[in-house]
N, C-alpha and C positions, 0 to 999 in steps of 0.2 A: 555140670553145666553152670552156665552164670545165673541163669533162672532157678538151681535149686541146689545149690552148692552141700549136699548133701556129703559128710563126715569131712570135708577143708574145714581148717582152726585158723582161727582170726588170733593175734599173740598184739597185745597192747604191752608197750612198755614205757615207764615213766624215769626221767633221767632227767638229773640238775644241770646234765653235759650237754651243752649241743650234738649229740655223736650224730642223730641223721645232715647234720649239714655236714660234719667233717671232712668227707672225701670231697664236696663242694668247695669248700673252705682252701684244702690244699691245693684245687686243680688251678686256680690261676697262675701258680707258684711251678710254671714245668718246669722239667729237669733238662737244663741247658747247660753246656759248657759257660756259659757268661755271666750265670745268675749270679748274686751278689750273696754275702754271708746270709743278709735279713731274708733275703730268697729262699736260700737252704734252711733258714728255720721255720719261716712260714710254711716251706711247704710238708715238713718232717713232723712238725708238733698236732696238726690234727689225725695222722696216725700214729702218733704217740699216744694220745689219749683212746684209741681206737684196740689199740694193743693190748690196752688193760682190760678192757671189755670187750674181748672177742662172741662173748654170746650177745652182746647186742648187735655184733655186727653180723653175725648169722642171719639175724632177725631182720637187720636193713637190707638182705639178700647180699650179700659179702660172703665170700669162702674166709673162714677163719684164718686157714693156714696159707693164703697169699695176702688176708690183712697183716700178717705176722714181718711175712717174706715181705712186702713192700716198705711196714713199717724199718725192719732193720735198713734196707738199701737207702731208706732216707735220713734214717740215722748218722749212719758211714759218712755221707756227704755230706751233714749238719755237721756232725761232732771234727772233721775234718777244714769245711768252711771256718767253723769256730776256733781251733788251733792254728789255722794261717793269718787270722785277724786278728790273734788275740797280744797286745803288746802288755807292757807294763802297769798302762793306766787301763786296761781294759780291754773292750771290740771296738776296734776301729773299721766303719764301712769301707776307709779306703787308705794304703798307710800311710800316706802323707798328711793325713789328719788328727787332732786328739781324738782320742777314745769317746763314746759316746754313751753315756750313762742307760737311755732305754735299750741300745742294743745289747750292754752289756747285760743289763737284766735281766732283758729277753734270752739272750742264751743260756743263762740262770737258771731261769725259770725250765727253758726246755729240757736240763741236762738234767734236773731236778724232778721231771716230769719223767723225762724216757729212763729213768735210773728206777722207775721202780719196777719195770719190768725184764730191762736188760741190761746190762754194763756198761757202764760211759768211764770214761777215763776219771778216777776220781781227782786227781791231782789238777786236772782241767777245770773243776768245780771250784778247788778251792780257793785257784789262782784269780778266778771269778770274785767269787765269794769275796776274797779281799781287795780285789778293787772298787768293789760298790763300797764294803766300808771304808774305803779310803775317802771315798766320791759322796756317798749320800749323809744328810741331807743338803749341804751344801746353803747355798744361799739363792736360792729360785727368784730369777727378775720376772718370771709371769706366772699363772694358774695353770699352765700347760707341763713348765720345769716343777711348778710343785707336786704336781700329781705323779709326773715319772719318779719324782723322788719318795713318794710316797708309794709306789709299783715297785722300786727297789727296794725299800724297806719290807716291806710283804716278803720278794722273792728272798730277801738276805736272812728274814725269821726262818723262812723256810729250810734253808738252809741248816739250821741250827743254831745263826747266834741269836744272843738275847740283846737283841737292837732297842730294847726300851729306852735307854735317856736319847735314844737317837730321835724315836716316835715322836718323845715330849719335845725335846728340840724343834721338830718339824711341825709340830703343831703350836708350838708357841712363837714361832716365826708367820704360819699361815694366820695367824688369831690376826698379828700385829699387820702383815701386808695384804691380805687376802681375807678377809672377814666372813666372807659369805663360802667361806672354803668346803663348809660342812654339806653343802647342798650338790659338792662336784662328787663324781667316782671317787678323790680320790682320799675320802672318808671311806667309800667300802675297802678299799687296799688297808689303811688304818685298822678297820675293825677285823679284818681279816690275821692282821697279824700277832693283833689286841688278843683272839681266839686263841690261835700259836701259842702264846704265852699265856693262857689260862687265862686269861684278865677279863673275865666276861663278863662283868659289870662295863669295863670301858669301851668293848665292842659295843655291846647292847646301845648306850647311849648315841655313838654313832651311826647304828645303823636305825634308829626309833624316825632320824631326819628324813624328809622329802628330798631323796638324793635325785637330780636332773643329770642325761647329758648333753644337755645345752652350754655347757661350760659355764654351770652354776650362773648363770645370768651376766657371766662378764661383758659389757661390750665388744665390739668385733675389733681386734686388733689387729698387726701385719703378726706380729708374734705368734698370737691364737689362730690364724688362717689356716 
């Protein structure tokens, strides 16, 4: 009874993952004939992370073996999304467009994420993989391009290369345009990848900052909107 809950176990669990929002996370993203690439990964990557932690999803009252079953059905339709979008220079949202550097990342990042539990095409990785280094860091006209380019460099360490003179590139470009850089996210993607690469002395010092995201204090621009 609720007044004397006699032999019911309370289970506390502590996660650096958002996993209780996850399934929240993915439900704005339905599964429609119309949805767009960034559709298909938004709504596949929070049970990709869900996949890897089936006993927490026990715990958030979740059957293990249909978080498995829904995580692959939305894989299917990611990893699918992602090779009909996928051009030369990268993901294009639509293909009359170039390529766009966060989507490509984003799909990166997810193929990168659902790979460690189930098979993604790897040759689709890698074709990824090499358009961000073709593309990052690039020359960012706001704190907005700087940051995706700094979220692509994360997701491309990731990956395996060693994007270091790219790091210093993008940070010695953010020093000279962007001064107050260290205060945005996209210092934590820096130190994140600074980790990757063992370099924990240069994470460390990025992450010691009062990181905001306010957009590091920049004024409101059309660009940053």
């Amino acid at each position: 009874s609720p007044l004397y809950p006699t032999g019911e176990r309370t289970v506390f669990t502590v996660t650096a993952l958002p996993l209780p929002l996850a399934a929240e996370l993915a439900r704005p993203f339905a599964d429609a004939p119309w949805a767009s690439v960034l559709d298909r990964i938004a709504a596949a990557m929070p049970y990709a992370l869900l996949a890897q932690h089936p006993e927490a999803a026990v715990q958030l009252g979740e059957d293990a073996s249909s978080v498995l079953a829904e995580a692959s059905k939305r894989q299917n339709a990611a990893v699918a999304a992602i090779s009909r979008a996928t051009g030369w220079d990268g993901v294009r949202l639509f293909p009359t467009l170039d390529a766009d550097l966060f989507l490509t990342a984003f799909a990166e990042d997810y193929l990168l994420t659902a790979g460690t539990y189930g098979g993604v095409p790897v040759e689709l990785a890698q074709r990824l993989s090499q358009a961000i280094a073709r593309a990052a860091p690039g020359t960012p006209a706001t704190m907005d391009e700087a940051r995706t380019a700094a979220y692509a460099l994360w997701v491309l360490t990731r990956s395996g290369e060693v994007a270091t003179s790219r790091i210093e590139a993008l940070r010695a470009y953010m020093d000279e345009r962007f001064p107050e850089w260290k205060k945005d996210p996209a210092a934590i993607f820096l130190a994140g990848a600074y980790q990757i690469l063992r370099l924990k002395d240069e994470a460390d010092a990025l992450l010691k900052g009062r990181i905001s995201t306010a957009r590091a204090g920049y004024p409101w621009s059309p660009e940053s909107a």
